[in-house]
Steps between C-alpha positions, in 0.01 A plus 500: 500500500379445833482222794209616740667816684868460278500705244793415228655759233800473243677773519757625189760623699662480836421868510149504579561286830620721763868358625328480882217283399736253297830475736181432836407203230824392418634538865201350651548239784179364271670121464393375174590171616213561796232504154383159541454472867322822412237357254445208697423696799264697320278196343492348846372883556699516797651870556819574321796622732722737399838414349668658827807196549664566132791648518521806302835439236594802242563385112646816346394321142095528606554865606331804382825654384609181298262475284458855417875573453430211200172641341647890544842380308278335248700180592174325537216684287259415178771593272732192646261234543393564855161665500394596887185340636558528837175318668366707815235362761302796683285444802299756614703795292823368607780261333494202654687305267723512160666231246793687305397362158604572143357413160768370302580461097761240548671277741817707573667626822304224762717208561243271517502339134192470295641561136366142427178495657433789288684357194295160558162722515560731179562166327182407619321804329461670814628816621712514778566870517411747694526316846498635853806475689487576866830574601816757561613520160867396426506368835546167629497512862207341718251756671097524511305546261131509636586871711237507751489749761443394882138435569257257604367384135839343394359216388248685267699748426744220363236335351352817303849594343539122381192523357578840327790391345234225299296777401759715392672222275126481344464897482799539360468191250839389644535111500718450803562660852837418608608566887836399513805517801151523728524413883440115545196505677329753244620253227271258719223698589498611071486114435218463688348744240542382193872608411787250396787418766823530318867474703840601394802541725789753561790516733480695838756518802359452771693659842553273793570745733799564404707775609732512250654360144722295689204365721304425143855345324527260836191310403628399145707186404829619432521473153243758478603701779842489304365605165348775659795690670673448142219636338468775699867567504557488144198727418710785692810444340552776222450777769113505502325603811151458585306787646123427634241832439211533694271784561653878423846292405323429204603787242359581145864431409459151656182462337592565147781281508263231600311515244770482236572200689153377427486607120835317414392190648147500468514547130719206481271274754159598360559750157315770649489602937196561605574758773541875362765765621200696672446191720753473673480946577199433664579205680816729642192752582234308702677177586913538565438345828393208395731441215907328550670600237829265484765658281853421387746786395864435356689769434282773637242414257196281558499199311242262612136513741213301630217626616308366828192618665479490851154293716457469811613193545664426114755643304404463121746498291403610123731527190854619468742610228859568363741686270776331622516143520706297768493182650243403798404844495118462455506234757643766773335741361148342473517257776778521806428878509144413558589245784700721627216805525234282596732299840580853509123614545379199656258414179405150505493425104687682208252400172767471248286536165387262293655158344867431537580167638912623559329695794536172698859468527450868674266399794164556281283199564205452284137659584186422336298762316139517436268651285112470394372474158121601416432367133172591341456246244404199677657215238843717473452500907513091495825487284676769738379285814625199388871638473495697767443177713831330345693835525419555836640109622843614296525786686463335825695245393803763409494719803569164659810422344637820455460555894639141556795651288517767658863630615418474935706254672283141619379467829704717740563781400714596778706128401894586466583160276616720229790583321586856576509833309 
């Protein structure tokens, strides 16, 4: 495939694209968001400026290491479901831009449902699998998509690897593309070519400026603020401690009881975890720094862990697990710990996971999601269209409520006409 100078490959495996060329794309101060101004610049064939004003921002989940620690474990390979077709732009014998894109046999491990489009097409007589799914498998945090490397052809750069992604859904005989937990302005700038706008919402804490807990508990009513302490009290109260690993603190031992923590409750949550043992070895290898690993211990023993990767300016916190079971444990574990590291960091947003509305009552307030849907067959296209334009106004219409239900105390926040701890 190519677009004038752009030259565009699908590469097999993460392996064949060296780790400098893909972390300069996926670190790029290349906006995405800058892709329309882009293209409209260029039809008014006016010179393009470089994208010099982003601000570069690090997401561990779009890095080099990332993805290969999955397709080395064989976490996410052929054999699972996730087939790598990584889409690569080259200009002039260099990569200019990539897509991290998989060709998948079912629906599983995304977070952003489908089971009944594809349910609704097989009906149909049509044939929903294989589709293309460009995204970090098994993980639901926001982060780009389109990887573009800093230059002055953004906008066709951008425009090329949307473009790609069409033909490689027809090469492929694939009957979808589906971009999901994509940066809101590429969700835009991928509307304005063809693909389906589709919204969801999960619950992020967002830091004030705070300086610490206390600081954060100040700002809620005091029912919540109450419910918290007691929480977070209670989930201490058989003698556990919690102990947060980063970097060379986190040991194989640490590791491996993590991931019994994952096994036991992942086969309960989903029948089978995704993740395997080997992933999390090489994660320890090429990414420790970037990973908060909250554990509890009891006893000497560990007992219970969540896992949290590290941005520049976002914790993101991913799954946890347990062999021992006590009360408001998961909540510290999972979400005051992550408070607490990311006031304690100065990160501006801890990305929680998806779904979970009892995230509220903890100082998560709801954020909208977005993905882009390419579908092939035009009439199937029409029936998706139509209810993604009704889903989308019940989203909006939820993140609405659930912020105006949110647990922050009205108007001042600094008010004192409440009844006291």
């Amino acid at each position: 495939m190519t677009s004038s100078d752009i030259t565009l490959e699908a590469v097999s495996s993460i392996s064949q694209i060296a780790a400098a060329d893909w972390d300069a794309c996926a670190t790029s101060r290349a906006d995405p968001g800058d892709l329309q101004e882009l293209d409209t610049l260029a039809a008014a064939r006016q010179p393009q400026p470089p994208c010099s004003t982003s601000v570069t921002t690090y997401n561990p989940f779009v890095s080099h290491a990332f993805f290969s620690a999955l397709e080395k474990s064989n976490s996410a390979c052929a054999r699972t479901g996730w087939g790598p077709r990584h889409l690569v732009a080259r200009q002039h014998g260099g990569v200019v831009g990539i897509v991290p894109c998989y060709l998948k046999s079912h629906s599983q491990g995304e977070y952003v449902f489908d089971r009944g489009w594809a349910d609704a097409y097989e009906r149909a007589g049509g044939q929903y699998y294989p589709k293309l799914q460009a995204s970090v498998p098994f993980t639901p945090a926001t982060g780009p998509r389109l990887l573009i490397r800093d230059s002055s052809d953004t906008g066709r750069i951008g425009a090329a690897l949307a473009g790609g992604l069409v033909g490689l859904c027809d090469a492929t005989n694939a009957s979808s593309v589906h971009v999901t937990f994509a940066k809101e302005r590429e969700w835009n700038f991928l509307a304005g070519r063809g693909f389906l706008e589709r919204t969801d919402q999960q619950f992020h804490f967002h830091n004030a400026g705070y300086r610490t807990f206390d600081d954060f508990l100040a700002t809620l009513n005091s029912r919540h603020r109450k419910a918290i302490k007691r929480e977070r009290r209670d989930a201490l109260a058989n003698g556990i401690t919690i102990h947060a690993l980063t970097g060379a603190d986190i040991t194989e031992d640490a590791w491996e009881a993590f991931y019994e923590f994952y096994m036991e409750t992942g086969s309960r949550k989903w029948g089978r975890p995704y993740l395997t043992r080997a992933f999390y070895s090489l994660i320890g290898e090429t990414m420790a720094k970037d990973v908060a690993l909250i554990m509890a211990k009891r006893d000497g023993k560990w007992i219970a862990g969540a896992i949290n990767f590290i941005g520049s300016d976002t914790l993101f916190g991913r799954h946890w697990g347990a062999i021992e079971h006590h009360p408001f444990l998961h909540f510290e574990v999972c979400y005051y710990q992550a408070i607490d590291f990311a006031i304690a960091r100065g990160l501006k947003t801890v990305e929680a996971g998806a779904q979970g509305e009892h995230k509220i009552a903890r100082g998560y307030l709801p954020q909208t999601t977005y993905s882009a849907h390419y579908i092939a067959d035009p009439g199937f296209r029409r029936a998706v269209a139509d209810y993604l334009t009704h889903e989308r106004a019940h989203v909006a219409a939820a993140v609405r409520e659930l912020t105006e239900a949110g647990p922050f105390r009205k108007g001042d926040i600094h008010s004192t006409h409440e009844e006291p701890d």
